[in-house]
C-alpha positions, 0 to 999 in steps of 0.5 A, a space after each residue: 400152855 402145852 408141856 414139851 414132855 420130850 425136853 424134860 425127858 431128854 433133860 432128864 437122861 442127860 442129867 442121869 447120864 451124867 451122874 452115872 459117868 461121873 460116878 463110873 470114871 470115880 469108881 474105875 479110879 478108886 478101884 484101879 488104885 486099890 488093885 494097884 497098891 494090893 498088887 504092887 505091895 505084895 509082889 514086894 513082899 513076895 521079891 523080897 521073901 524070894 530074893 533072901 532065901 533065908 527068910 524061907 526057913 521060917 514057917 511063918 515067912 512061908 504062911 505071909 507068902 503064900 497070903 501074899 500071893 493070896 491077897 494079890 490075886 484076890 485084890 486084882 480079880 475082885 475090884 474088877 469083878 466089883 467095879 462090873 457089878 456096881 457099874 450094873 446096879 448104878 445103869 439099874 437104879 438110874 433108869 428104874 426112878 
């Protein structure tokens, strides 16, 4: 009796094709939402310190808007850059087994 090596080949890449777009559309979701909040929770911060211009007096207000500023950035720029570099390595460990 003869193995079809091209079924259990084809089988194979189906099933890793799978895992690699369950985990990619999971990871685009998680990070998506991270650089959301990040976003949207500093730039309220950041509404609010401009809006009430006496907060601006304070030195330390001043130090939590500029981290602010800092971690919006840092949020949005990094679960992209993040999400690229796994979704690499994910396309490197599936077809390497």
């Amino acid at each position: 009796m003869k193995w079809n090596n091209s079924s259990v080949t084809n089988e194979t890449s189906v099933q890793q094709h799978d895992v690699e777009t369950e985990l990619t559309t999971m990871m685009r979701y998680t990070f998506g939402s991270i650089a959301v909040l990040s976003f949207f929770g500093n730039l309220l911060l950041c509404v609010v310190v401009c809006r009430r211009r006496k907060l601006l007096e304070k030195t330390y207000n001043i130090l939590m808007l500029n981290l602010a500023v800092t971690d919006m950035l840092t949020g949005v720029y990094n679960c992209a850059l993040n999400f690229m570099q796994r979704r690499f390595y994910i396309k490197m460990l599936l077809t390497f087994r």
